[in-house]
C-alpha positions in Angstrom: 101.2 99.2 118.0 103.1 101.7 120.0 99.6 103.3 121.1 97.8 100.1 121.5 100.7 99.9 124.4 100.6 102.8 125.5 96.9 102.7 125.9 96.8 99.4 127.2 99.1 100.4 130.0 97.3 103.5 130.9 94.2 101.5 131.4 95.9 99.4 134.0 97.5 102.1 135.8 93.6 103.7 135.6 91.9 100.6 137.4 95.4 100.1 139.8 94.5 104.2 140.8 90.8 103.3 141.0 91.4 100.9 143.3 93.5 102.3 145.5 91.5 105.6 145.6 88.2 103.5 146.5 90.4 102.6 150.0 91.0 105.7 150.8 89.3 108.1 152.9 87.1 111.3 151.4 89.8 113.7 152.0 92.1 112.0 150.1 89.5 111.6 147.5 90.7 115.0 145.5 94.6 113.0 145.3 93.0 109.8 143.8 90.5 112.0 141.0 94.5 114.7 140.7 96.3 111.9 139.7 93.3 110.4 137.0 93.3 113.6 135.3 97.1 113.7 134.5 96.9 110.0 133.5 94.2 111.2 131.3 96.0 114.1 129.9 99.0 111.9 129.3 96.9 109.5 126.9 95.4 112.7 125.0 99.0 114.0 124.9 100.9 110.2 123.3 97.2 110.6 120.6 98.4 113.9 119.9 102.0 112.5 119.0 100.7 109.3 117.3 98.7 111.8 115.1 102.0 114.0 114.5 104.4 110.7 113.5 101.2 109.5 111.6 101.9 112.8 109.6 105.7 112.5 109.3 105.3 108.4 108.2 102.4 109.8 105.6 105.0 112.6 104.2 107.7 109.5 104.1 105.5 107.7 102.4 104.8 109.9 100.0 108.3 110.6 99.2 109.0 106.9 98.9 105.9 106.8 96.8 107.3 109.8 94.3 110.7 108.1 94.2 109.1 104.9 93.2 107.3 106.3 90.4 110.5 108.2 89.2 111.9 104.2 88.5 108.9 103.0 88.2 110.9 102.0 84.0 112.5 98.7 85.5 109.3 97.5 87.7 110.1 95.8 91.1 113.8 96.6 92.0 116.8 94.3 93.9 115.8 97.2 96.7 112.1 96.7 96.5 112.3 93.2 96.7 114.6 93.3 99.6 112.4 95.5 101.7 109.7 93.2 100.9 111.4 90.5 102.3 112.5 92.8 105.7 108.9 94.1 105.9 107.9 90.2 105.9 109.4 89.6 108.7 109.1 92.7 110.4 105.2 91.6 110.1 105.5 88.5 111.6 107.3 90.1 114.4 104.8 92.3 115.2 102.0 90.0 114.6 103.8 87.8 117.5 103.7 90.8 119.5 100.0 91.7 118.8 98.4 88.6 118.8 100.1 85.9 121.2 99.1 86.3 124.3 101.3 83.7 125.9 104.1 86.0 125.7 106.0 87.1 128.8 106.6 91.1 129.1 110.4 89.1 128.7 109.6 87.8 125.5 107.8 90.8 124.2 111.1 92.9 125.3 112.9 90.5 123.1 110.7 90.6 120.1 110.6 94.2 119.7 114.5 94.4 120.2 114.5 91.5 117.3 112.6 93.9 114.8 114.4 97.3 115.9 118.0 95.2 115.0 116.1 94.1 111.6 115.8 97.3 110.5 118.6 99.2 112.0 120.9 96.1 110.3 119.3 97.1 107.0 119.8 100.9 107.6 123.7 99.8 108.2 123.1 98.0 105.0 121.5 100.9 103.2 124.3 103.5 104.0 127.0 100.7 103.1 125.7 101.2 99.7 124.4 104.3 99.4 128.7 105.3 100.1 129.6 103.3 97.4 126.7 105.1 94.9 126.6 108.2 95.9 128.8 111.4 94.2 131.0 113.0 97.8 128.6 116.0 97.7 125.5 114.0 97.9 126.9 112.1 100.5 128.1 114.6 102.8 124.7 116.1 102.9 122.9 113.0 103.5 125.7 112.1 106.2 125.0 115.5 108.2 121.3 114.7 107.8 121.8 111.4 109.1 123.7 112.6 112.4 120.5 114.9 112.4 117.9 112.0 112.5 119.7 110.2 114.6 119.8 112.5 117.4 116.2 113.0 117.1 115.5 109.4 117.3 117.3 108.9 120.0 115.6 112.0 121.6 112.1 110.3 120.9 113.1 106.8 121.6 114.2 107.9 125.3 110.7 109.7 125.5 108.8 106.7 124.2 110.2 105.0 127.6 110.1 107.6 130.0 106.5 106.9 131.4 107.6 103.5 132.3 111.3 104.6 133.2 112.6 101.6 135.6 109.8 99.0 134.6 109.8 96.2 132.9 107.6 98.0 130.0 110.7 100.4 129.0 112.1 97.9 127.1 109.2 97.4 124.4 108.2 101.3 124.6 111.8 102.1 123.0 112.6 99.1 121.3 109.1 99.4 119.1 109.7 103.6 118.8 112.8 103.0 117.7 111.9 100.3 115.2 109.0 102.2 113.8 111.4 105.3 113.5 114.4 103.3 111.8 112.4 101.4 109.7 110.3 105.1 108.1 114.2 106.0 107.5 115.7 102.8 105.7 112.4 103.8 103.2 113.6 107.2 102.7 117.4 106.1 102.2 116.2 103.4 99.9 115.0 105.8 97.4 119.0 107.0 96.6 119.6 103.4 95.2 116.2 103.1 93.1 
């Protein structure tokens, strides 16, 4: 979702540079074709990223998909079914998002802060839990990891809105990183109570 965006908004800030560089004289030509080239190489540069947090989410997933064939003895857990439930309506979030195009850049600011606080509210949840489970040693290492991923979300959510620092775009750029990021973490925390 976060590249269809990001895409989407670098093909209107293409054609908006198009067409102001079709007014303008030839020797301000070389400015219009300067200023294409770095919104090019900023699309390349968020593909290159997509294809780095596609490999992160993969090596979550596999974790998560290790841990779930550890306790695979009792079937479907109380957490699997849970996170079925959050990823339901995490999906119908995003299929708002993706597919109604009535929405307002307002209501799309709104939805995607909606599905970040679903999954950060079942993170909160998570950690509740995993404090009562988990033996002090465990959970002073998980603790100092967490202060660890949670400075480098917030590092990534901030860059996620940087291009579109001010607008009314910022918003959904952080609010949808941040979700995506939170919601790859609640999976990995999930495995301590399986």
């Amino acid at each position: 979702m976060k590249k269809r965006i990001v895409i989407l908004s670098a093909l209107m800030a293409s054609t908006a540079l198009l067409a102001v560089g079709c007014t303008r004289t030839n020797d301000k030509a070389g400015t219009n074709d300067s200023a294409v080239q770095t919104l090019l190489s900023k699309i390349d540069d968020t593909e290159k990223n997509d294809e780095t947090e596609t490999s992160e989410k993969n090596d979550m997933e596999q974790s998560t998909d290790e841990a779930d064939k550890l306790d695979n003895k009792s079937g479907n857990s109380e957490i699997d079914a849970e996170l079925a439930g959050i990823k339901a309506q995490s999906d119908e979030i995003d299929d708002k998002l993706t597919n109604d195009s009535s929405l307002t850049q307002g209501d799309m600011n709104q939805l995607s802060a909606q599905m970040y606080k679903l999954w950060d509210d079942e993170l909160n949840s998570i950690w509740e839990r995993l404090k009562d489970k988990l033996d002090d040693d465990t959970m002073s290492k998980l603790t100092e990891d967490e202060r660890n991923w949670i400075a480098d979300k917030e590092a990534k959510v901030k860059a996620a809105g940087a291009d579109a620092e001010g607008g009314s775009l910022q918003p959904l750029l952080e609010n949808s990183e941040a979700a995506e990021l939170t919601q790859a973490r609640v999976y990995y925390l999930a495995q301590y109570l399986r």
